[in-house]
MDTraj code that builds the backbone (N, CA, C; nanometers):
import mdtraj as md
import numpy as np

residues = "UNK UNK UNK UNK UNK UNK UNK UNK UNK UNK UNK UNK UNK UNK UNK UNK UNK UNK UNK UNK UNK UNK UNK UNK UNK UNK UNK UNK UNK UNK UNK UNK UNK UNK UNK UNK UNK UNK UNK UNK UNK UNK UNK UNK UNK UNK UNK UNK UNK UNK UNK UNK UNK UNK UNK UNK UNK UNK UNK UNK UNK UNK UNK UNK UNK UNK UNK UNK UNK UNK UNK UNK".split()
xyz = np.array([
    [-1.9378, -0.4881, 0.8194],
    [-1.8510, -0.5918, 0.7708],
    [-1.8545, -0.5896, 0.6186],
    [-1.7374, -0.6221, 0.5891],
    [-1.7453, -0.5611, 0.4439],
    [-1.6622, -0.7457, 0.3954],
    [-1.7516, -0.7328, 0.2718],
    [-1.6715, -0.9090, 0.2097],
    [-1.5950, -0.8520, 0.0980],
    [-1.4880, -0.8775, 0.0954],
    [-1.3928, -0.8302, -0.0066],
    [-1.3175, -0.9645, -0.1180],
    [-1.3574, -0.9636, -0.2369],
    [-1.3689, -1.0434, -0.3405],
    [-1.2278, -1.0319, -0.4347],
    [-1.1595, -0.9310, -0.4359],
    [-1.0888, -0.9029, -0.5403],
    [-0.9389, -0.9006, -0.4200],
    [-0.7772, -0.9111, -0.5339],
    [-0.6777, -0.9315, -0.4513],
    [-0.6568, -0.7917, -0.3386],
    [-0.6500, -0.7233, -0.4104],
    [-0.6814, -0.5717, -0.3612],
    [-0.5148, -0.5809, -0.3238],
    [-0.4659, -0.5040, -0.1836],
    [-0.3806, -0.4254, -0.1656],
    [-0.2927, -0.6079, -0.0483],
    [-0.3567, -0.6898, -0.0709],
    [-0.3298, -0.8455, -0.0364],
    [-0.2200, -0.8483, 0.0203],
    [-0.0941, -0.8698, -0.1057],
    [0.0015, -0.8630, -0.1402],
    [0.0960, -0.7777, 0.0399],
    [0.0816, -0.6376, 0.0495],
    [0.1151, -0.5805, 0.1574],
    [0.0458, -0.5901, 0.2704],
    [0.0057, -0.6999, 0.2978],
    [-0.0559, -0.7398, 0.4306],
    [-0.0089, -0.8480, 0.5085],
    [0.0395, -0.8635, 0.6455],
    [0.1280, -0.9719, 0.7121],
    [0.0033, -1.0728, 0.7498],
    [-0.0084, -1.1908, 0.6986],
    [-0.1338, -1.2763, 0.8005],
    [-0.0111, -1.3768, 0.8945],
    [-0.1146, -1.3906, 0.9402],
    [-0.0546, -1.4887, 1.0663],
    [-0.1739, -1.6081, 1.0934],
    [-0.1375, -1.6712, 1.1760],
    [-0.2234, -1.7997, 1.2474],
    [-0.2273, -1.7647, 1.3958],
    [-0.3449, -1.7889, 1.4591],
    [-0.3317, -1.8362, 1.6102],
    [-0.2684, -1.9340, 1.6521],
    [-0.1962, -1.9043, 1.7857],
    [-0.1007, -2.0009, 1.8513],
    [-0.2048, -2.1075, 1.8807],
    [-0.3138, -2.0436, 1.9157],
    [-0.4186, -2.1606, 1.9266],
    [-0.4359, -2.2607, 1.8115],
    [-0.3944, -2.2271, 1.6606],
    [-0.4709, -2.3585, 1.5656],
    [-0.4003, -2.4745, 1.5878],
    [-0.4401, -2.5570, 1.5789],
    [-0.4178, -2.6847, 1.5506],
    [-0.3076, -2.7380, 1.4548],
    [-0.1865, -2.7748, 1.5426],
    [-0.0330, -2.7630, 1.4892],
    [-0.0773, -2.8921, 1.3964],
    [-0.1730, -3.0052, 1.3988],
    [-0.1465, -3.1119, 1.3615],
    [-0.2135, -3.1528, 1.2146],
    [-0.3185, -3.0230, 1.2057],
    [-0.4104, -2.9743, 1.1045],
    [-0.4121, -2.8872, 1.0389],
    [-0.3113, -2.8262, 0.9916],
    [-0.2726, -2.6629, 0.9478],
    [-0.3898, -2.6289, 0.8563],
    [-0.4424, -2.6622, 0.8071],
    [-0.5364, -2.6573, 0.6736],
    [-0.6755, -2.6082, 0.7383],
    [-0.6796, -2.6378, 0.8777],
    [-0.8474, -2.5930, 0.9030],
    [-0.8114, -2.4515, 1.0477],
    [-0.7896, -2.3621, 0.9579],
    [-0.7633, -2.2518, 1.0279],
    [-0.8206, -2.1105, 0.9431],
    [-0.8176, -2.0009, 1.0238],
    [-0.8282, -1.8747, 0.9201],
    [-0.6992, -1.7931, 1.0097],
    [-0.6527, -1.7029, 0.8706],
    [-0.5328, -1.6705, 0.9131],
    [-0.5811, -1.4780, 0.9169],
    [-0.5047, -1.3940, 1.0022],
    [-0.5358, -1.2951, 1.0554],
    [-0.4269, -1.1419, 1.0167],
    [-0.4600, -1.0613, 0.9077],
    [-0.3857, -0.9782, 0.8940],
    [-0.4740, -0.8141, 0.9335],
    [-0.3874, -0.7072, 1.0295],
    [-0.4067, -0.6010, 1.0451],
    [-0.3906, -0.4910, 0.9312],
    [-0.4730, -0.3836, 0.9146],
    [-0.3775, -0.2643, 0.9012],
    [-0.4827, -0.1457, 0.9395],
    [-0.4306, -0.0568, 0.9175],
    [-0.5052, 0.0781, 1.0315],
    [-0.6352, 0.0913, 1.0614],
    [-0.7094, 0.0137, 1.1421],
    [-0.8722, 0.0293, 1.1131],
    [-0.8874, -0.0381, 1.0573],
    [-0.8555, -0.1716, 0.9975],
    [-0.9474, -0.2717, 0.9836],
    [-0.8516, -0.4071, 1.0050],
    [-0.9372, -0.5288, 1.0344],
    [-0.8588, -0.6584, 1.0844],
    [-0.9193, -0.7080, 0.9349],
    [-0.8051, -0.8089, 0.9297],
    [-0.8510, -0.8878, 0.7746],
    [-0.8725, -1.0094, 0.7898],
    [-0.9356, -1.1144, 0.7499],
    [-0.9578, -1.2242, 0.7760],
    [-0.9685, -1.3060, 0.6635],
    [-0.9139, -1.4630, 0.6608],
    [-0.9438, -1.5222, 0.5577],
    [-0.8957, -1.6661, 0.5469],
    [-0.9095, -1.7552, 0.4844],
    [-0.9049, -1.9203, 0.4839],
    [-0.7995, -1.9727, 0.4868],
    [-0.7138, -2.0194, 0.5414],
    [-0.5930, -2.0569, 0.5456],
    [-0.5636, -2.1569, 0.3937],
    [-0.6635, -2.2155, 0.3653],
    [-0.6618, -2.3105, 0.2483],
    [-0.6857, -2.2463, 0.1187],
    [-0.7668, -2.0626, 0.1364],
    [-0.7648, -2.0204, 0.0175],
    [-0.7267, -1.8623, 0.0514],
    [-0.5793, -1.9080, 0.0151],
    [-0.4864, -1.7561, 0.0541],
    [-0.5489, -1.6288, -0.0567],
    [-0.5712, -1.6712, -0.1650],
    [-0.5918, -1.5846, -0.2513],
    [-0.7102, -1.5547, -0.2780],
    [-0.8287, -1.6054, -0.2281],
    [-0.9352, -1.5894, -0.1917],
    [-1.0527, -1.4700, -0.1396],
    [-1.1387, -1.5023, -0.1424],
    [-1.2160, -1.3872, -0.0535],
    [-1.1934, -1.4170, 0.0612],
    [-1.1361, -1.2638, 0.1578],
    [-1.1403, -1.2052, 0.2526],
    [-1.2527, -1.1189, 0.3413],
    [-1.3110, -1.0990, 0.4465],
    [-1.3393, -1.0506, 0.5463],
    [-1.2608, -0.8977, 0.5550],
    [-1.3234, -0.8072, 0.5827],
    [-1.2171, -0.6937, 0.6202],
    [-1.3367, -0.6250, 0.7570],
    [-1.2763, -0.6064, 0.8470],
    [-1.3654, -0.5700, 0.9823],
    [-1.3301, -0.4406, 1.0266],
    [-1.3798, -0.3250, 1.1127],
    [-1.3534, -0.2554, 1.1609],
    [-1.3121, -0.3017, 1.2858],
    [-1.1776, -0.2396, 1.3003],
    [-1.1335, -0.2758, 1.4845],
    [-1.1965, -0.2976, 1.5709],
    [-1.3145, -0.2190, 1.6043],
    [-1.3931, -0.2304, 1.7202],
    [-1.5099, -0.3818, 1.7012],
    [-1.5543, -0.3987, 1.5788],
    [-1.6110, -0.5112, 1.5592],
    [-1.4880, -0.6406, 1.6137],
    [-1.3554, -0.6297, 1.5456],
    [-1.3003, -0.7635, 1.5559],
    [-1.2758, -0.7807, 1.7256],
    [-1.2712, -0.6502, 1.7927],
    [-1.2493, -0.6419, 1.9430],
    [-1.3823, -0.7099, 2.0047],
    [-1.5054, -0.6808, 1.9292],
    [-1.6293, -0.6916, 2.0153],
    [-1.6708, -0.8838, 1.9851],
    [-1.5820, -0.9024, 1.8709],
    [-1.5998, -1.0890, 1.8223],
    [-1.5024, -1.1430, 1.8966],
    [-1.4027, -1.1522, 1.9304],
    [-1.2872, -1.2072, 1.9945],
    [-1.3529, -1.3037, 2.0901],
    [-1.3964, -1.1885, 2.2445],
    [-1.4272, -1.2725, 2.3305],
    [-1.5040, -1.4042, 2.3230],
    [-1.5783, -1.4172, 2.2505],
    [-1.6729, -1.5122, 2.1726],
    [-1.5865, -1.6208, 2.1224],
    [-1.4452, -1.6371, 2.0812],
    [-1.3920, -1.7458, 1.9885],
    [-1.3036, -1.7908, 2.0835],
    [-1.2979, -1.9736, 2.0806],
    [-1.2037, -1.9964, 2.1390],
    [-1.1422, -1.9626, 2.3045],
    [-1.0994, -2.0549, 2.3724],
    [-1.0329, -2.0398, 2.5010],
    [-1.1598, -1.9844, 2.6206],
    [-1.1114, -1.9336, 2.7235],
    [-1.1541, -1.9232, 2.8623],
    [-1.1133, -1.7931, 2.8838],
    [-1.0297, -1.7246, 2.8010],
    [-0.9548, -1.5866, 2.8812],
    [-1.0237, -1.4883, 2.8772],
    [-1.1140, -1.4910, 2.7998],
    [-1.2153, -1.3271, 2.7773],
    [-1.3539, -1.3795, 2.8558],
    [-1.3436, -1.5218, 2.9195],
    [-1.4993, -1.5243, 3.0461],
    [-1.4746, -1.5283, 3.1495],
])
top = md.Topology()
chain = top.add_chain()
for i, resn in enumerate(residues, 1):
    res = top.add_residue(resn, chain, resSeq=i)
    for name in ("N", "CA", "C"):
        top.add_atom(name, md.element.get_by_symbol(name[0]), res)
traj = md.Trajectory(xyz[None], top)
């Protein structure tokens, strides 16, 4: 897991939200951008912020763990 501090390549990255966050609370979420081999991660409240950058197989092996019933 690598913590990534600087804007870096930001800018060309799509984030998104889970359908799961909380429509009524937008502010307490982390929002989720891909690109080849690594998942990106980061604060919905601090877009420009430090990011998370994961290898695929890590963000595959954390998933089941967060949220919902569908991965037990």
């Amino acid at each position: 897991m690598n913590r990534e501090t600087s804007a870096g390549d930001a800018a060309a990255l799509e984030w998104f939200k889970s359908s799961y966050s909380d429509s009524s609370n937008s502010n307490e979420c982390v929002e989720v951008a891909t690109a080849p081999g690594t998942v990106h991660v980061r604060d919905s409240k601090s877009p420009h912020g430090p990011r998370l950058a994961l290898p695929v197989a890590a963000w595959v092996a954390f998933v089941p763990y967060v949220g919902g019933d569908e991965g037990r």
